[in-house]
Structure formats: structure tokens, C-alpha cells
C-alpha positions in Angstrom: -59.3 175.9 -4.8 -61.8 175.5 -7.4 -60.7 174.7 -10.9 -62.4 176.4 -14.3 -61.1 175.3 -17.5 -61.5 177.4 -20.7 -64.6 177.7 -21.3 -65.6 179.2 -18.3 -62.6 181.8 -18.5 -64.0 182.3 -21.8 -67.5 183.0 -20.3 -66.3 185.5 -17.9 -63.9 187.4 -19.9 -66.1 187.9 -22.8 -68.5 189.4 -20.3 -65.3 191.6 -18.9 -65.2 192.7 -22.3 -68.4 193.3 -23.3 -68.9 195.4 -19.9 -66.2 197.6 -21.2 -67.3 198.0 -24.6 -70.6 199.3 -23.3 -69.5 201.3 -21.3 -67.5 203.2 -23.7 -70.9 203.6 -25.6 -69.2 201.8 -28.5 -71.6 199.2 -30.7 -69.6 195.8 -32.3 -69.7 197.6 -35.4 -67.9 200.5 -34.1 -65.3 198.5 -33.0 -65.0 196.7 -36.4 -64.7 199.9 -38.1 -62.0 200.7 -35.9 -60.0 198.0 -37.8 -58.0 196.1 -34.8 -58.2 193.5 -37.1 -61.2 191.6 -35.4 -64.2 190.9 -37.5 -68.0 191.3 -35.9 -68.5 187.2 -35.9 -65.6 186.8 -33.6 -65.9 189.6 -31.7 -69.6 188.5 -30.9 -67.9 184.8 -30.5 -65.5 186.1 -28.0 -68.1 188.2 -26.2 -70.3 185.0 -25.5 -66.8 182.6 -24.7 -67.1 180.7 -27.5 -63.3 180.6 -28.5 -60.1 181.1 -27.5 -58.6 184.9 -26.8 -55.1 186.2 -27.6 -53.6 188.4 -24.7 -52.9 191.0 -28.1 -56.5 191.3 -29.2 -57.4 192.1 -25.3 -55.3 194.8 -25.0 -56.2 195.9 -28.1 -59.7 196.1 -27.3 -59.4 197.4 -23.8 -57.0 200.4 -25.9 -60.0 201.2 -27.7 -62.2 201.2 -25.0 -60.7 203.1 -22.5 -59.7 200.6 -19.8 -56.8 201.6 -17.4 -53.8 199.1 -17.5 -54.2 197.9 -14.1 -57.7 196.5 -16.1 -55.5 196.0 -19.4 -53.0 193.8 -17.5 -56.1 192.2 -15.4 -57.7 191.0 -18.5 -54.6 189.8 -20.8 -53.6 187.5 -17.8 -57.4 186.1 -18.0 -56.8 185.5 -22.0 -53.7 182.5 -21.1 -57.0 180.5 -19.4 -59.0 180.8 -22.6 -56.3 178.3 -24.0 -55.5 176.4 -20.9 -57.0 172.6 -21.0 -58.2 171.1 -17.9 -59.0 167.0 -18.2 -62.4 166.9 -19.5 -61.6 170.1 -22.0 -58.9 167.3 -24.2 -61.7 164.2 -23.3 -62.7 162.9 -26.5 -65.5 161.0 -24.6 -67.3 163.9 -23.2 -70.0 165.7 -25.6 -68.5 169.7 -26.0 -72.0 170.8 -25.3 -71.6 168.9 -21.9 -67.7 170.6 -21.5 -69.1 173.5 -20.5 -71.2 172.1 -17.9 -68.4 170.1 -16.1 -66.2 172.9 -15.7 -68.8 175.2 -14.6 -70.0 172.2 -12.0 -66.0 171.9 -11.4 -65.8 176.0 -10.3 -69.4 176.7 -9.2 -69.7 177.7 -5.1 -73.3 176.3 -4.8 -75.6 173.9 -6.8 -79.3 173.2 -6.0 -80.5 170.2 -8.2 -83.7 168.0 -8.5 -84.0 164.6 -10.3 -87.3 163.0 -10.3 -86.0 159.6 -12.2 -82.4 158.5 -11.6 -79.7 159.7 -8.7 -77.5 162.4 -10.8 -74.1 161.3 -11.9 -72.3 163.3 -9.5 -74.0 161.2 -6.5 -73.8 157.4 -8.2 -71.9 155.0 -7.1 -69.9 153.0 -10.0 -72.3 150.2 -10.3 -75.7 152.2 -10.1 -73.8 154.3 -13.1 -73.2 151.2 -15.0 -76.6 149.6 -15.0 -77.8 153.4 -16.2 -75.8 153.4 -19.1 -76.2 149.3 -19.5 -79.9 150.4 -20.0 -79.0 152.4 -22.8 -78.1 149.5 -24.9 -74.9 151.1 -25.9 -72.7 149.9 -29.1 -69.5 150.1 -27.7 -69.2 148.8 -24.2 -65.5 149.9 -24.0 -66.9 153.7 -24.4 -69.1 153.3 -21.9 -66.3 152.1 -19.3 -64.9 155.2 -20.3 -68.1 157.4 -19.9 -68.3 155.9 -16.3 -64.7 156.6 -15.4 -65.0 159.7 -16.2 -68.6 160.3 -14.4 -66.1 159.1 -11.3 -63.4 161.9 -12.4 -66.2 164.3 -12.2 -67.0 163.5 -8.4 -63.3 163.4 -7.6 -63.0 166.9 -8.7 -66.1 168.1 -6.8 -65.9 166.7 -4.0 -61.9 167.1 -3.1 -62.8 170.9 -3.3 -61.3 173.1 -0.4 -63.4 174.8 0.7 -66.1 172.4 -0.1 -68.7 173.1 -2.9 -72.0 173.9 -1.3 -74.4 170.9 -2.8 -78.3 170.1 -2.1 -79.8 167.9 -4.1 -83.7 167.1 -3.8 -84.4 163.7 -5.6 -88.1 162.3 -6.6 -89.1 159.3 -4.9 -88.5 157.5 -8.0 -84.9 157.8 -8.2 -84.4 156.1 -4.7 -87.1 153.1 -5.7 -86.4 152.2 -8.9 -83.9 149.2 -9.0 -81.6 150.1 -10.9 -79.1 147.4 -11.2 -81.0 144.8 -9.0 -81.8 145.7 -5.1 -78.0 145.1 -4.1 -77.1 147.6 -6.4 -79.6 150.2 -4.7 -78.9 149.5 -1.6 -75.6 150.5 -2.0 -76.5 153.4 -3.6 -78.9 154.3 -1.1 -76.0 154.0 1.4 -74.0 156.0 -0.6 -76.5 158.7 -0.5 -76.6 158.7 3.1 -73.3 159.1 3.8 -72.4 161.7 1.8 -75.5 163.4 3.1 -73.7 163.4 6.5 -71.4 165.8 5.2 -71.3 169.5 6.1 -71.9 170.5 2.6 -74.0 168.3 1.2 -77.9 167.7 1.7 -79.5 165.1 -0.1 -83.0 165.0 0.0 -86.1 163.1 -1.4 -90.2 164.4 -2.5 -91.9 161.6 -1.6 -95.1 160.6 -3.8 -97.2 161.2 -1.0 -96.8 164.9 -2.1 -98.6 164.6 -5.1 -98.8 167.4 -7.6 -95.3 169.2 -7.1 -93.5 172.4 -8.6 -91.1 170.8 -10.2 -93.0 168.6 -12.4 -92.0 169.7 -15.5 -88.4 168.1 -15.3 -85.1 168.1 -14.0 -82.9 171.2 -13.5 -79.4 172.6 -11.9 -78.5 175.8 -10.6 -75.2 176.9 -10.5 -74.4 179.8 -8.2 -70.3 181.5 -8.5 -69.4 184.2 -6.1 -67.1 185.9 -8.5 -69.8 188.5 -9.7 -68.3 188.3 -13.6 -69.7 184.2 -13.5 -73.4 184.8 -13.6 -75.4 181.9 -11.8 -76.8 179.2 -14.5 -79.5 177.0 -15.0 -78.8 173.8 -16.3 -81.0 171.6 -18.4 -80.2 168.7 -19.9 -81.6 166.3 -22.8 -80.3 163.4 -24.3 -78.3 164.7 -27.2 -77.7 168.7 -25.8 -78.1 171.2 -23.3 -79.8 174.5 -22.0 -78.1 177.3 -20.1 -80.0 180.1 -18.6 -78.3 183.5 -17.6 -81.0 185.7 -17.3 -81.9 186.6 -13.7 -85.5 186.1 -14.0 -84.9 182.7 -15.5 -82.9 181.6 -12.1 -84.8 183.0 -9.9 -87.8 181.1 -11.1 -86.2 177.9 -10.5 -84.7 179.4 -7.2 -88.4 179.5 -6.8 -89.3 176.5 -7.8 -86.1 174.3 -5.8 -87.6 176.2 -2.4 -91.2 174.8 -2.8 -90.3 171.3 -3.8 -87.4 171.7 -0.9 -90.3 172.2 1.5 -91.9 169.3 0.9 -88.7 167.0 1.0 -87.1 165.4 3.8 -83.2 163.9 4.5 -82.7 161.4 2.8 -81.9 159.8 6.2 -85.0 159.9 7.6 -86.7 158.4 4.4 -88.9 155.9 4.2 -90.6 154.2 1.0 -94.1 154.7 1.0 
């Protein structure tokens, strides 16, 4: 089964929660004035899964919303997960803007990427992902051992998924041509590519330059598709030093948009052939 980790409990109860409270045509202020003993800031903090959630203060709020107990008892079970660390929620190593990515990667049911420049770190092999963070220069060498073993945790988690986690991936022609970490290096990786591209579940796929002009020009991008209705699909987008997540359904369905066009002009990564 897939795994979560808090913060994506946190995401989906504070959107259990903030269901209910508009429901009951009740504003944050009204439930502040109702003196449970939770102040605006956190109950707007719990509402967006930004921290931990006592089972109390859930059934406190679902009291003053209305909420039967069967939905009561529902939702104070989800608070114990708000707490509950999976491996990357205790890694010091891993940025906590990046936290929330790796468990939503860790429970998502689909993911549609592109990457016009380098093969994402969920699809590199351990030597392509240490000439990639070798060409960062980094300080401490030591940390970057760590960042790779953990890149290699990540792909453990995905990809020992039952059932499997749906994964298509278009890259640019740049990412498979580049050679990063010498030609032996790529090779490998380019091996590495294709075989987990023979896999059910997985479709790797490269936009050759030949295209030209393409959709998704402007950068790199995830989506992240759950099948639980209370986990919204995301958009990830991802700089050097922080993140973007978009929720709003015209936002995703742009780059829905978007991953079909460039998906179009892609083929297998198989049947690939440098131009």
C-alpha cells in the first residue's frame, strides 16, 4: 500500500475540516468566538496541514460543526497521522519544503512529469546522481553521499509499491545527451531508462529537438494525481532553494494540457535515437 507521512494527513484532514466548517456556514472567526480554545492562526494553520492535530481539538471542532460521530471518530483516527514520522519526515538532510513533496510522490496513484535538462531523481541511477550533485560543487561531500542515498530511498519507496504507482515521464532530448558523468556513465543510465520503461507502469519517453518549439518550454513540472477525493491532484515545481504547489483545478488541468501536447510529440525511450 501506499505510504503518506504527516504532512499529507495534515493536507487532507485540514481539508476534512474545512469541508465541515463550511458547511455549517460557520466563518474562522466564528469558530474562535466559540472559545474551543483554538486561536484563528492555528486554526487557518491546521486547515492548510501545516502542523500537527490533537485527536481533542478534532472532536471539538467536528462538536461545533455538526459532524455525526461516525465522521467524529473518522477524523480523530486521521489526527494520530498528523504526528506519525515516516523516514524522510525525521531526515535532517532533506529541505522541509521538499518533505512534502516526497511523501506526496510516496502516496500519489499517478505522476506525469517532463524534464527538459537532467533525468529526474526518481529515474537516476547512483552514478548519474553523483556526477549531478558533483557539478554542484558542494562543500560537504559527506552530505552529498547522504543526499544521494536518500534520492535511492526515494525510488525504493516508489517503486516497491503494490499496486504499482502509475509513472510517465517525457524527458527533453537534452537530458538523454548530455554526458553527465562521462559516456559510461550515460550509457548506463540510458539503460537504466529502458528497462524500467519495460515495466507495466512506467513510460519513459523523450521530445526530440527535431520538434522544435514545444509546449512545455517554459520549464519542468509534476503532476500528482491521488484517487482518495480529500488529496487534491498537485502540480509540482521546483527551484533550487524552494517549491511550488498548485491545487486549483484550472492550474492542473493546464499542465494536463500542456503534458498531452508535448506527450504527442514524444516517443519510447526505446525506440530513441539521437539526432
Amino acid at each position: 500500500m501506499p505510504v503518506t507521512g504527516q504532512r499529507v494527513v495534515r493536507r487532507a484532514l485540514g481539508r476534512r475540516l474545512t469541508r465541515l466548517r463550511m458547511a455549517s456556514g460557520m466563518s474562522r472567526r466564528d469558530v474562535v468566538d466559540a472559545r474551543l480554545g483554538i486561536s484563528e492562526p492555528t486554526l487557518h494553520r491546521i486547515e492548510t496541514g501545516k502542523v500537527p492535530v490533537t485527536g481533542a481539538n478534532v472532536r471539538a471542532l467536528c462538536w461545533l460543526y455538526g459532524a455525526d460521530q461516525s465522521i467524529t471518530d473518522a477524523l480523530a483516527d486521521l489526527a494520530l497521522g498528523t504526528s506519525q514520522q515516516e523516514w524522510w519526515d525525521a531526515s535532517p538532510v532533506i529541505p522541509e519544503w521538499f518533505k512534502l513533496y516526497v511523501g506526496l510522490e510516496a502516496s500519489a496513484s499517478r505522476m506525469f512529469g517532463y524534464d527538459g535538462e537532467i533525468v529526474p531523481g526518481e529515474l537516476q541511477t547512483v552514478e548519474y546522481a553523483r556526477a549531478v550533485f558533483g557539478a554542484e560543487q558542494p562543500v560537504d561531500t559527506q552530505l552529498a553521499e547522504r543526499h544521494i542515498n536518500l534520492r535511492m530511498q526515494r525510488q525504493k519507496t516508489l517503486f516497491t509499491r503494490t499496486p504499482p504507482v502509475r509513472l510517465v515521464t517525457v524527458l527533453g532530448e537534452g537530458a538523454v545527451t548530455r554526458p553527465v558523468g562521462g559516456d559510461q556513465v550515460m550509457k548506463d543510465q540510458i539503460e537504466h531508462l529502458r528497462r524500467l520503461s519495460g515495466e507495466d507502469a512506467i513510460d519513459i519517453r523523450v521530445l526530440p529537438f527535431s520538434v522544435g518549439a514545444h509546449a512545455a518550454m517554459a520549464g519542468a513540472f509534476r503532476i500528482l494525481e491521488f484517487d482518495d477525493p480529500d488529496d487534491p491532484d498537485v502540480v509540482y515545481l521546483e527551484s533550487h532553494v524552494g517549491a511550488l504547489y498548485l491545487e486549483e483545478q484550472v492550474e492542473v488541468d493546464e499542465y494536463r494540457r500542456i503534458f498531452t501536447l508535448i506527450s504527442r510529440d514524444s516517443v519510447p525511450v526505446g525506440d530513441f535515437r539521437p539526432t
